[in-house]
C-alpha positions in Angstrom: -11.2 10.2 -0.3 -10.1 13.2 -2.3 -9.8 15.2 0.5 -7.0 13.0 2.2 -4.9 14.8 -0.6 -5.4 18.4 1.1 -6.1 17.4 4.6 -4.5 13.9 6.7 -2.6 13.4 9.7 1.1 13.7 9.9 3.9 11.5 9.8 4.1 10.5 13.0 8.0 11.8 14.9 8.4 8.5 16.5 8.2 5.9 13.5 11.2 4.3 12.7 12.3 5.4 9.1 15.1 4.7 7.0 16.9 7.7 5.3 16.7 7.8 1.7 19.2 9.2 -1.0 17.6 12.0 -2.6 18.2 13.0 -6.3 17.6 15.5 -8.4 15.8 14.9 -11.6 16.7 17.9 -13.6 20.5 17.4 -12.5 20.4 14.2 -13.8 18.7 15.0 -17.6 21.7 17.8 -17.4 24.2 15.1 -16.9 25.5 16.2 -13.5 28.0 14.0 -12.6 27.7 13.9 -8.9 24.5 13.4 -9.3 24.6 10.0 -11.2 27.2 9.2 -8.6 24.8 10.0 -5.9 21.8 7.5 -8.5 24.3 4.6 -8.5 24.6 4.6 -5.1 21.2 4.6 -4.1 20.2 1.7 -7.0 23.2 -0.4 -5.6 22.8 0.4 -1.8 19.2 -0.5 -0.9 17.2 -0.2 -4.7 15.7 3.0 -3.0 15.7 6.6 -3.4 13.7 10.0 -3.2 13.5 11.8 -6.7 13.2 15.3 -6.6 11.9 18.1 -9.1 10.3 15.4 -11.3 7.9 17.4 -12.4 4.4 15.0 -12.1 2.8 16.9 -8.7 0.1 18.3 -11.0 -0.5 14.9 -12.8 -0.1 13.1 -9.3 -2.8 15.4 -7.7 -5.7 14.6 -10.3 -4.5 11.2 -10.2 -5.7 10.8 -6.7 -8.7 12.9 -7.6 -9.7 10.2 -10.1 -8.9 7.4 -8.4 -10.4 8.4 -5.5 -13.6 8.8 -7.1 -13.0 5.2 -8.8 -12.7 3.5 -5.2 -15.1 5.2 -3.5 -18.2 3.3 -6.0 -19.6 0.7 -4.1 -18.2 -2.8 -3.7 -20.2 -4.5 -6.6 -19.6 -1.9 -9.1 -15.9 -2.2 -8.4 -16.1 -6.1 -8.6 -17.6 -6.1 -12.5 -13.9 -4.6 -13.2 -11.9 -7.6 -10.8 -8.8 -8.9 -12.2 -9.2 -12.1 -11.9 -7.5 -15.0 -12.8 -6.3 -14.1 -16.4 -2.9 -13.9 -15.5 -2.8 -9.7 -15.7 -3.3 -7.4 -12.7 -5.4 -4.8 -14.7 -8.3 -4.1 -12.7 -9.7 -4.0 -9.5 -8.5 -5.9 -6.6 -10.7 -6.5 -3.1 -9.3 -6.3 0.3 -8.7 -10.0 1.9 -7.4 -11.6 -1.5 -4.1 -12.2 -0.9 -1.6 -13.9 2.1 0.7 -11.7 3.4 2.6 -13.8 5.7 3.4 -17.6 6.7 0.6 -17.8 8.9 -2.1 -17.1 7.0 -3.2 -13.5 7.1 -5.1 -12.1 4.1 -4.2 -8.6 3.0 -6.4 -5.5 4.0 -5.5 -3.1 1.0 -8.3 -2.4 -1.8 -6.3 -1.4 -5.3 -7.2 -0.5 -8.8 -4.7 -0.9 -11.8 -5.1 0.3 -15.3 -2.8 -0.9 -17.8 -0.2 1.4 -19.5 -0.7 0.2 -22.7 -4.5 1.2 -22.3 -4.0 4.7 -21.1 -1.3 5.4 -23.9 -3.3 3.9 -26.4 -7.3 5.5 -25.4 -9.6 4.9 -27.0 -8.3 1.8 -28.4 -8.6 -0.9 -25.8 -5.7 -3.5 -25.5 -6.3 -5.2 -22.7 -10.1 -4.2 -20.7 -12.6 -1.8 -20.1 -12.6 0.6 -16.6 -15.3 2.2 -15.1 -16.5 5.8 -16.2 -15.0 7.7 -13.6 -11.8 6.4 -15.3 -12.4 6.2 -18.6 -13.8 9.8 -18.9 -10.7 10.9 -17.4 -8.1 8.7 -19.4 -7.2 11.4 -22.1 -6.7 14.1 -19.9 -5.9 12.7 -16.6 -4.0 9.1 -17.0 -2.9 9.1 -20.4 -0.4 12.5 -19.5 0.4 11.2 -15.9 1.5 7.4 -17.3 3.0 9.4 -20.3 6.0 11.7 -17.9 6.4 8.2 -15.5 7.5 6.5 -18.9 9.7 9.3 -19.5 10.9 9.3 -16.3 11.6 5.8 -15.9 12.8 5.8 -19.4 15.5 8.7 -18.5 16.7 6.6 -15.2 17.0 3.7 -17.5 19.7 6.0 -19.5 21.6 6.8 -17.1 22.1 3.3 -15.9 22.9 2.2 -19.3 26.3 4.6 -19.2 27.0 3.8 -15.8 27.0 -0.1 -16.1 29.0 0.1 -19.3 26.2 -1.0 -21.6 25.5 0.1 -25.2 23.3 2.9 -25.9 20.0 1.9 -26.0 20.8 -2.0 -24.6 18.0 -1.2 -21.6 15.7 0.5 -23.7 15.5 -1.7 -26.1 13.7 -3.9 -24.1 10.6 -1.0 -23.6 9.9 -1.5 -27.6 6.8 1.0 -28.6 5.6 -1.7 -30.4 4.6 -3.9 -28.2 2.7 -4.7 -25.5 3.7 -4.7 -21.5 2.6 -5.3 -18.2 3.2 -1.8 -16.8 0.5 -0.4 -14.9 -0.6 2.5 -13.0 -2.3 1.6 -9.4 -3.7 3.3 -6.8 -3.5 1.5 -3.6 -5.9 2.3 -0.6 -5.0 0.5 2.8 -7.1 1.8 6.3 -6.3 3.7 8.8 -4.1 1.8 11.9 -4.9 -1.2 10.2 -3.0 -4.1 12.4 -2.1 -6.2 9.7 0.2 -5.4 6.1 -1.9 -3.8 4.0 0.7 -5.7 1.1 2.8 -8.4 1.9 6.6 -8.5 1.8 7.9 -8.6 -1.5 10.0 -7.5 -4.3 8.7 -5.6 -8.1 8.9 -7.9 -10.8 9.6 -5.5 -13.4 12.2 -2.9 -14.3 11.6 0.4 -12.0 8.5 1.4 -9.9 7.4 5.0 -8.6 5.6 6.1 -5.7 4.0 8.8 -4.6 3.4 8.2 -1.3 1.3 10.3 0.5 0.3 9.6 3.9 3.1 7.0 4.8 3.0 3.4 4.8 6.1 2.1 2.5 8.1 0.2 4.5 11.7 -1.8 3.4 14.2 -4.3 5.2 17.4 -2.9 4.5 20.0 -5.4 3.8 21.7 -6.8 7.4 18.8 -5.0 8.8 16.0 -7.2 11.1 13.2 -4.8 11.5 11.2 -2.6 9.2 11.6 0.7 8.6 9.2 3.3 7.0 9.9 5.7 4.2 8.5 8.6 5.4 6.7 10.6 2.8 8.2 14.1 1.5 6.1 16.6 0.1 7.0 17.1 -3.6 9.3 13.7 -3.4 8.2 10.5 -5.4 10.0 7.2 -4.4 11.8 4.7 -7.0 12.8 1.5 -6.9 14.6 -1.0 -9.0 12.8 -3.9 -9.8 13.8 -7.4 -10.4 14.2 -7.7 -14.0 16.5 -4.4 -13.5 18.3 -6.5 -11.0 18.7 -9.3 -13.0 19.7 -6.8 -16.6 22.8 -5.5 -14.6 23.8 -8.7 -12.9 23.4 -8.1 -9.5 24.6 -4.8 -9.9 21.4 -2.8 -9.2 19.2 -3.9 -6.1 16.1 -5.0 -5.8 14.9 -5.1 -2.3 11.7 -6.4 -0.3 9.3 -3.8 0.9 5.8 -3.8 2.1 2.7 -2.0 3.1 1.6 -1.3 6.6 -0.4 1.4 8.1 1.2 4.1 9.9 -0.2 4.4 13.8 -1.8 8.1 13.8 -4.1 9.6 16.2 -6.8 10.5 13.4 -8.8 8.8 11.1 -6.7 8.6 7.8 -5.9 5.7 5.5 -2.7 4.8 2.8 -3.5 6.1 -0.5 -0.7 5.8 -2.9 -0.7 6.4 -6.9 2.3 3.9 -8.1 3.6 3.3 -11.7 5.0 0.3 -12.9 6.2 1.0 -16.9 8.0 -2.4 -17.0 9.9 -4.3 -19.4 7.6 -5.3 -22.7 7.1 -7.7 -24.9 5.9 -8.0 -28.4 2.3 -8.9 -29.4 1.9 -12.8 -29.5 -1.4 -15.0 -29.3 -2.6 -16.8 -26.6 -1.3 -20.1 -27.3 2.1 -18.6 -27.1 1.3 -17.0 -24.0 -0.5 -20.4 -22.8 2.7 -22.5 -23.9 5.0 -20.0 -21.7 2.7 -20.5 -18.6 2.7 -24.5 -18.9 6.8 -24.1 -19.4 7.3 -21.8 -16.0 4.9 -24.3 -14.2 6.7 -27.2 -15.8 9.9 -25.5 -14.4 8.5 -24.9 -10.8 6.9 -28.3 -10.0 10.5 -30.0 -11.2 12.7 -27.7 -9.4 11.6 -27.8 -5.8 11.1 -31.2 -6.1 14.7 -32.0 -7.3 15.7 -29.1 -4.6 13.8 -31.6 -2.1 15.5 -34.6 -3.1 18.2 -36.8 -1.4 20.2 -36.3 -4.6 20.0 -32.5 -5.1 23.6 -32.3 -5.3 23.1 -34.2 -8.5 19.9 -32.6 -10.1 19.6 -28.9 -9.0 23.2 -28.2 -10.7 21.8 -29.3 -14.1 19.3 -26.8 -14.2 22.1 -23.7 -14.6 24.6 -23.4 -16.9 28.2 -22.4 -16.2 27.3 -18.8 -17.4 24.3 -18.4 -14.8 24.6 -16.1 -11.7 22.9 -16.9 -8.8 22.2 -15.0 -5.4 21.0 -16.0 -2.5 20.1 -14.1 0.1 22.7 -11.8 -0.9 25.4 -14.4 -1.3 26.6 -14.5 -4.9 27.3 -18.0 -6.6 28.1 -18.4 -10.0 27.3 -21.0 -12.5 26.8 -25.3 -12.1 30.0 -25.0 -10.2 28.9 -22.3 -7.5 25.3 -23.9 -7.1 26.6 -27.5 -6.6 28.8 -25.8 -3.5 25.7 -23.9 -2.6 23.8 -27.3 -2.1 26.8 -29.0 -0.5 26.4 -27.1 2.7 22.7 -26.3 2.9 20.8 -29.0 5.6 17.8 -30.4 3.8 14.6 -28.6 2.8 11.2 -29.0 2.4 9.7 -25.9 0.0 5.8 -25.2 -0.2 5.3 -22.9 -2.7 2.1 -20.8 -2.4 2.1 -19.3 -5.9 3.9 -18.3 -9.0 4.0 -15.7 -11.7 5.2 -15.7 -15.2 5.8 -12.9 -17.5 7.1 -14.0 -20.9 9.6 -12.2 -22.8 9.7 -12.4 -26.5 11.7 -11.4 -28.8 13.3 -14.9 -29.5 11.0 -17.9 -30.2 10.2 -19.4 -27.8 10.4 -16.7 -24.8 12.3 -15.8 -22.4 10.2 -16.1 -19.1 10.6 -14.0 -16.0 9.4 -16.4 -13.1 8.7 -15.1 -9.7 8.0 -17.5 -6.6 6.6 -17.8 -3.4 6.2 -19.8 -0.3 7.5 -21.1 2.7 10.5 -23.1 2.9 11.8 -25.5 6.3 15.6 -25.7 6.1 16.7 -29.2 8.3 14.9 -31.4 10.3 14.4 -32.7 14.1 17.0 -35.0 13.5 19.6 -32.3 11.9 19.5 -29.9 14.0 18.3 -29.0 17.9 15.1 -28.7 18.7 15.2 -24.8 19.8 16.6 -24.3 16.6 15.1 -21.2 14.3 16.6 -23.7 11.2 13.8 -25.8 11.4 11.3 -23.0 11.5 9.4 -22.0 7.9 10.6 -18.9 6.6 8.6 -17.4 3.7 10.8 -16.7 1.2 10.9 -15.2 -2.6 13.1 -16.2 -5.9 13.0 -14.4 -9.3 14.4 -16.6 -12.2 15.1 -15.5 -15.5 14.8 -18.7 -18.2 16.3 -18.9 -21.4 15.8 -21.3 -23.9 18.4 -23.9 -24.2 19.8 -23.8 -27.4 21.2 -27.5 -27.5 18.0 -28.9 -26.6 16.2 -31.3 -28.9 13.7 -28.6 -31.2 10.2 -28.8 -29.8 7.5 -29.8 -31.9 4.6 -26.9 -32.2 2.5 -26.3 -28.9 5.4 -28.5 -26.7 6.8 -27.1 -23.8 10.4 -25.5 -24.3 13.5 -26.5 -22.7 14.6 -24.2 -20.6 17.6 -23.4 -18.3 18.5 -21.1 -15.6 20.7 -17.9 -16.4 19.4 -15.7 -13.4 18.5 -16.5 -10.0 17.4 -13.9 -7.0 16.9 -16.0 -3.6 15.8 -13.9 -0.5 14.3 -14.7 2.9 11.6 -12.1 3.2 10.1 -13.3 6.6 
């Protein structure tokens, strides 16, 4: 696999792609007004952009090496190191593990993710162990490479800061050195003409994501758009994107769009293999009974809201889980507070949601946590009796939403190791199939 780095096929002429902003790294640490103009745009636009004279090639290069060598040990050896079902995505995942669309079909990408806080903190171990070929290369390979992504992201996070009016250090404060965090750097391996996604549609659940992409395979549904387009790879380019959290930080302001991963058609024998970093937003060392009580709280949260969402009485019950402060988007339509989502459930046919599976990332700082919920699933909008039979309404769309919970301050105190009251205060709908 190393040697997809120096030889691969190219981007094939005829793939539809979608242009991306390109920016230039060094213009923004100087402060280059334009440039920042030309940054907002792109993080409001489509969440998207090339970045430019970033100064990781070297980094990226041995990156691949490592990682190449990491995914090319056999099956079992890879397997001793699987994620599993822990909660994190440190570690190895195997092809075939996860659904990428409503009918079913499994994933045919192969990834391995080690955790920031591991490669910044070697040879201390926070959260697991990694095979040789990685952990003999951690100092001088990972460590350095995670190390100027942080910086990076850290920069971008600056600039966004100034632009969206925001105190000094009001995004950075939630990256505190302190503490621990779910960032991760992963290197994703898909094959060659593979005729399924090699990762579902979806959107990034943390702050900002980079990608250096090398043989193609990104692919996004720009806003209004109904088709996918690639994002062709550019030789000394890396690609960001704003994640949801980010998305939810700035109101609405900065996008967070779905993308997904499927193999470029070439006429040789290549494969996707990607390096990504994902320094996301942190959160302060706790135990595992906090951790545990935050995970019974978001699937308290999920089994009560699409349930109430499914009712005959929505109208009523979904309203009481915002406040009037909450924003709310769905599918790009904005809605704010009780008021907007009671309108918002006025006019929508009935539903029937199946949710396939959930995520929840605590954020602390307060006690108890804020939680960062991410869903999936499908979701039937109308029935044979609502609407005509030819109908796409009554069809199953998969579709994602991002919350962000907060404790309700006027809730009874819970006692210790009860489930918090929580209440809406960000919500990101989308249709993403």
């Amino acid at each position: 696999m190393p040697g997809l780095l120096n030889s691969h096929p190219p981007f094939p002429s005829d793939a539809p792609v979608f242009p991306l902003r390109v920016i230039d790294y060094e213009s923004l640490k100087c402060g280059d007004q334009e440039e920042i103009d030309n940054l907002l745009l792109a993080a409001t636009e489509l969440g998207f952009w090339y970045l430019k004279n970033h100064g990781t090639e070297e980094e990226a290069k041995a990156m691949f090496t490592t990682f190449g060598q990491t995914l090319d040990l056999s099956l079992a050896e890879k397997m001793v190191y699987e994620q599993g079902d822990s909660g994190n995505s440190f570690g190895y995942k195997a092809k075939g593990k996860i659904v990428t669309d409503k009918n079913g079909t499994l994933d045919c990408s192969e990834f391995f993710n080690v955790a920031q806080d591991d490669a910044l903190s070697w040879p201390a171990v926070i959260h697991r162990t990694y095979p040789s070929t990685i952990t003999d290369r951690m100092r001088d390979v990972i460590n350095p490479f995670v190390q100027k992504s942080k910086d990076i992201n850290f920069t971008l996070l600056s600039v966004f800061e100034a632009r969206l009016g925001l105190a000094p250090g009001e995004l950075l404060k939630l990256h505190p050195p302190s503490g621990t965090c779910g960032g991760e750097a992963r290197c994703v391996k898909t094959p060659a003409n593979a005729q399924q996604a090699g990762i579902g549609a979806h959107s990034d659940f943390g702050t900002l994501s980079i990608v250096h992409n090398r043989l193609g395979g990104l692919q996004v549904m720009p806003p209004g758009a109904d088709k996918w387009l690639y994002i062709k790879p550019l030789p000394g380019h890396i690609v960001c994107n704003v994640g949801d959290a980010l998305s939810i930080f700035s109101g609405g302001i900065l996008r967070s769009s779905v993308h997904r991963v499927m193999a470029v058609r070439t006429r040789l024998d290549g494969g996707r293999l990607d390096i990504q970093a994902h320094p996301q937003f942190e959160i302060e060392e706790q135990g595992d009974k906090d951790i545990e009580i935050a995970s019974r709280a978001a699937e308290h949260f999920t089994r009560l809201y699409y349930s109430a969402y499914d009712s005959a009485t929505r109208v009523e019950d979904i309203p009481a889980f915002y406040r009037s402060t909450s924003a709310l988007t769905w599918n790009g339509n904005p809605k704010q507070g009780s008021d907007g989502v009671r309108e918002l459930m006025i006019g929508m046919p009935p539903t029937k949601h199946e949710v396939h599976s959930f995520d929840c990332h605590p954020i602390f700082g307060n006690q108890p946590p804020s939680l960062l919920v991410t869903v999936s699933g499908l979701v039937t909008h109308g029935t044979a009796s609502t609407v005509p039979s030819k109908s796409v309404d009554k069809q199953p769309r998969v579709f994602s939403q991002t919350f962000m919970l907060v404790p309700d301050a006027n809730a009874p105190q819970t006692q210790a190791g009860e489930v918090a009251k929580y209440y809406i205060h960000a919500d990101a709908m989308r249709f993403v199939g």
